[in-house]
C-alpha positions as CSV (number, residue, x, y, z in Angstrom):
1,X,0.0,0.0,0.0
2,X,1.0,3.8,-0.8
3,X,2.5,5.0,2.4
4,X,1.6,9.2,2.0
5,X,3.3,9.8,5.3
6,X,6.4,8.6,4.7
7,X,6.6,9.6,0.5
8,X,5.2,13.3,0.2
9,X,8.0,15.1,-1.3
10,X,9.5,13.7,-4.4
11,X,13.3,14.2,-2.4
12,X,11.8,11.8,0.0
13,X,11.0,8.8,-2.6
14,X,14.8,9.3,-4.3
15,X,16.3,9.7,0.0
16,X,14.0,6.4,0.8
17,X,15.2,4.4,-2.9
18,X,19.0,5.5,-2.2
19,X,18.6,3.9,1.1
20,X,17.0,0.7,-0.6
21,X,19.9,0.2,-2.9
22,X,23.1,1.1,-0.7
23,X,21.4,-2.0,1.6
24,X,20.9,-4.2,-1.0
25,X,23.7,-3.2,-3.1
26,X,26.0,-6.5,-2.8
27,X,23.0,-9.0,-2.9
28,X,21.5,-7.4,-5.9
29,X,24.7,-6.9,-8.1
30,X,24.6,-10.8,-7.4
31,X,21.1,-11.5,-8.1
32,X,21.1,-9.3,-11.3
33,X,24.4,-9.8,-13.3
34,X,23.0,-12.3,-15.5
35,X,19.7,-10.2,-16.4
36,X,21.4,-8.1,-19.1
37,X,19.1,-7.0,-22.3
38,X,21.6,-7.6,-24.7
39,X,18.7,-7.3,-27.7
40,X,18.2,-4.0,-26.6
41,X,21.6,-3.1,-25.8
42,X,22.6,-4.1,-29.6
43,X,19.4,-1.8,-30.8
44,X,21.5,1.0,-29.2
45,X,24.6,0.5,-30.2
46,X,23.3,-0.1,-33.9
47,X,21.8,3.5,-33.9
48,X,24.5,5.3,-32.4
49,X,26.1,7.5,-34.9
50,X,29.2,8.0,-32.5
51,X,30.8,6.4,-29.4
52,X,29.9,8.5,-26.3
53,X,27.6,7.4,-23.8
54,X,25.7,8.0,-20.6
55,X,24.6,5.0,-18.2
56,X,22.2,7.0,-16.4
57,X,21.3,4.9,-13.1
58,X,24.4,2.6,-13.8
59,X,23.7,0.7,-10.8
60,X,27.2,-1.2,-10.0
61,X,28.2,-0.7,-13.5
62,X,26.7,-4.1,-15.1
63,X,25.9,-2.6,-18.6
64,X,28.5,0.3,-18.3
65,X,31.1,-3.2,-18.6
66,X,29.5,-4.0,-21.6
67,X,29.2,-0.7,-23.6
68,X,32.8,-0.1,-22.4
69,X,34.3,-3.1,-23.4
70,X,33.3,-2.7,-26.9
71,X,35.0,0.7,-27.4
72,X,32.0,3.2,-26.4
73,X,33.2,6.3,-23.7
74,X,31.0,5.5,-21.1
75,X,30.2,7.7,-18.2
76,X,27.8,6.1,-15.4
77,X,26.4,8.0,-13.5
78,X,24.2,6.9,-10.3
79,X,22.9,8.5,-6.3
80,X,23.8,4.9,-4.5
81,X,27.5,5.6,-3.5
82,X,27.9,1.8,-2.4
83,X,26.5,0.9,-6.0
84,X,29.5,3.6,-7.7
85,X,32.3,2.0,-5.7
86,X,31.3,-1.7,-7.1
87,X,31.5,-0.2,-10.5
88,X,34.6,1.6,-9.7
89,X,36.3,-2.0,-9.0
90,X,34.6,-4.1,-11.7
91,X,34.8,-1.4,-14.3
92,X,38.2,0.2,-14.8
93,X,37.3,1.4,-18.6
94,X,34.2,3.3,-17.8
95,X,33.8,6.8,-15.7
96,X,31.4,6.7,-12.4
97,X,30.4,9.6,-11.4
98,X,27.6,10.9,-8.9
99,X,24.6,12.5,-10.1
100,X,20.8,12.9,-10.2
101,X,19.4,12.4,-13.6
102,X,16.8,15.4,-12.9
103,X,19.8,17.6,-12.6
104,X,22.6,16.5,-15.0
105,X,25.5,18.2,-15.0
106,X,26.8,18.1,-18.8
107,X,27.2,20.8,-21.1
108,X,24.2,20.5,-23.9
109,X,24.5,18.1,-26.8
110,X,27.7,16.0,-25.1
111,X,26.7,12.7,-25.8
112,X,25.6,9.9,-29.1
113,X,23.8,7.7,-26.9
114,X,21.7,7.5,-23.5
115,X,20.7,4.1,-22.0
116,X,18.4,4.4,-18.9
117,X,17.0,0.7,-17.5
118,X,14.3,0.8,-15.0
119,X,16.1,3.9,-13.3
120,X,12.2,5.9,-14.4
121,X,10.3,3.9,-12.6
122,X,11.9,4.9,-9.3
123,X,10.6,8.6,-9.7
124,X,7.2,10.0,-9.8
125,X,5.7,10.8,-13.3
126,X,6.8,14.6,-12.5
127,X,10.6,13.9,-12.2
128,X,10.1,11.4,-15.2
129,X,9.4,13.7,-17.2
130,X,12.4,16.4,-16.1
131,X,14.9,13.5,-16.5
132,X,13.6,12.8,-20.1
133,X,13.9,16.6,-20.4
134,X,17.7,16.7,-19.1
135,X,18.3,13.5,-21.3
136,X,16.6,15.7,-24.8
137,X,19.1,18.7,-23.6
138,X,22.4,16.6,-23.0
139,X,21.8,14.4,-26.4
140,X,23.5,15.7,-29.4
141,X,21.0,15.9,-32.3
142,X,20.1,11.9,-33.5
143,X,21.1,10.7,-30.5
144,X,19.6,8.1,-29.1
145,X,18.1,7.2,-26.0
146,X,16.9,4.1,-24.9
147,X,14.7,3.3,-21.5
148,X,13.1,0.5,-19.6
149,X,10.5,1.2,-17.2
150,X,8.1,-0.8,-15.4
151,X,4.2,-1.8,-16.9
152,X,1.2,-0.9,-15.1
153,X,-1.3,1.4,-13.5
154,X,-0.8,3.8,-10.9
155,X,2.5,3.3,-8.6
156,X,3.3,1.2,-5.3
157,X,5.2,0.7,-2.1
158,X,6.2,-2.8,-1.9
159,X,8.3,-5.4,-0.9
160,X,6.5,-7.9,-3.8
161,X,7.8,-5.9,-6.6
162,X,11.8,-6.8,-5.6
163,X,13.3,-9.6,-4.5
164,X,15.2,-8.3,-1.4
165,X,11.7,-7.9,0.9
166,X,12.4,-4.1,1.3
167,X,9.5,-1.6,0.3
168,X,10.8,0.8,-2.6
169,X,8.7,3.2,-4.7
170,X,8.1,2.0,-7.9
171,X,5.6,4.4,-10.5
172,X,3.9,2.3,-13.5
173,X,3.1,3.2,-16.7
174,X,0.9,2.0,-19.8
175,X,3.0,1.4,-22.8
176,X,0.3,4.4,-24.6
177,X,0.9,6.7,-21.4
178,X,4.8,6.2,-21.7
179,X,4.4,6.6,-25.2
180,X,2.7,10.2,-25.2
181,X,5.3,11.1,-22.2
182,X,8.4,10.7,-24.3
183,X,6.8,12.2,-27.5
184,X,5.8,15.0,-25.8
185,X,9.5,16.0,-24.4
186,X,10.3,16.0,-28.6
187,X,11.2,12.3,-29.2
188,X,11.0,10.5,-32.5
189,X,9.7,7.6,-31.4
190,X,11.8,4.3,-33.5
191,X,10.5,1.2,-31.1
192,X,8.0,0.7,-28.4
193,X,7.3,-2.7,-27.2
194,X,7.0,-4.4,-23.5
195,X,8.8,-8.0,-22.7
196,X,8.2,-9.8,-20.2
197,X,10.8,-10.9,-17.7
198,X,10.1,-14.4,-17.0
199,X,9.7,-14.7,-20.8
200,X,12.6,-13.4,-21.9
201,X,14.8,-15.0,-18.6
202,X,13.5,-17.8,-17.8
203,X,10.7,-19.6,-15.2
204,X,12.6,-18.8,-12.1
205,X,12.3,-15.0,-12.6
206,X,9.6,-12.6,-11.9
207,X,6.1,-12.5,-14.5
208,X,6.4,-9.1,-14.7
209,X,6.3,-6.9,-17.8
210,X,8.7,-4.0,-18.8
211,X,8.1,-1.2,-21.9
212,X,11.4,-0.8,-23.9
213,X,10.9,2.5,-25.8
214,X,14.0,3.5,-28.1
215,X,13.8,7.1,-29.5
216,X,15.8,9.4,-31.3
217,X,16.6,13.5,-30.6
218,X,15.3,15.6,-33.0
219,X,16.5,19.1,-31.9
220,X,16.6,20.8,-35.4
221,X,14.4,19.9,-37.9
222,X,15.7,20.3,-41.4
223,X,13.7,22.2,-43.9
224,X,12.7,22.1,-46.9
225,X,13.4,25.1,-49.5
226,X,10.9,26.4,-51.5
227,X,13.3,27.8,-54.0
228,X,12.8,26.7,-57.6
């Protein structure tokens, strides 16, 4: 159940999911390694019309590995300092750096490519939609930006929706209400689909669906001349 006493400032959901992850931090870099969306990762990569990218919720660094191992400048960037110093030790190639993805402290148009898995769902729809905002403004013009965020109605408080029986905010969305979200900051919408985890992983994972959307920056529109 929604607990409004202990989540009524937006600062107080990131504080409270912080918390959750500096706890969990060890058991869930175990517990998660394996889960990597390598079909998504690859639609990134394909896309990318140049090598530098942001892991924006890098968590300890899993996919950061993998982008960085295959030649792509990659900064992660995450608010869980036990998460950055895992990915400090695992991932000597990439840069870890602390930072809110509301609030991003690049200079506009730095980087090719943005991937962003299940980081959204931890915020409320508000703060969604200023990250996407700070993700539009640090893109370089067709870059692409690729997120995972959680399927459903409404959001929650719950242990049920992790395995590590600790509550954590989690806000759901439609794949239409994501959809209209991410076209509405000025994405051109290329993919928008939802997998499902114990599908795509296996029986012993959880049944519970995920919306990929994968998106491109259009920041100037070319036109077309009139001239004869």
């Amino acid at each position: 159940m929604f607990d409004h006493n202990l989540y009524i400032h937006d600062n107080c959901i990131i504080g409270n999911t912080i918390e959750f992850y500096n706890n969990v931090a060890k058991d869930y870099t175990k517990k998660r390694e394996r889960l990597v969306n390598y079909s998504e990762i690859a639609k990134l990569k394909t896309l990318m019309k140049g090598k530098f990218l942001l892991d924006a919720g890098t968590g300890p660094g899993r996919d950061a590995k993998i982008f960085s191992e295959e030649g792509f400048t990659t900064i992660g960037i995450d608010l869980s300092w036990k998460f950055l110093q895992i990915a400090l030790n695992q991932v000597p190639r990439a840069v870890f750096l602390e930072m809110d993805v509301r609030k991003l402290s690049f200079t506009d148009d730095s980087f090719d490519g943005i991937w962003c898995s299940v980081v959204l769902p931890h915020l409320t729809v508000m703060d969604t939609i200023c990250a996407l905002s700070e993700f539009k403004r640090v893109l370089k013009n067709d870059g692409i930006l690729l997120t995972i965020v959680k399927a459903g109605s409404g959001n929650i408080i719950s242990p049920t929706e992790n395995t590590f029986n600790q509550s954590v905010f989690m806000q759901l969305y439609s794949k239409e209400q994501y959809y209209s979200i991410v076209q509405n900051i000025g994405f051109e919408i290329i993919e928008n689909y939802i997998f499902n985890e114990k599908g795509k992983f296996g029986k012993n994972h959880r049944d519970m669906d995920f919306i990929v959307t994968l998106c491109r920056n259009v920041k100037y529109k070319k036109e077309l001349s009139n001239q004869k």
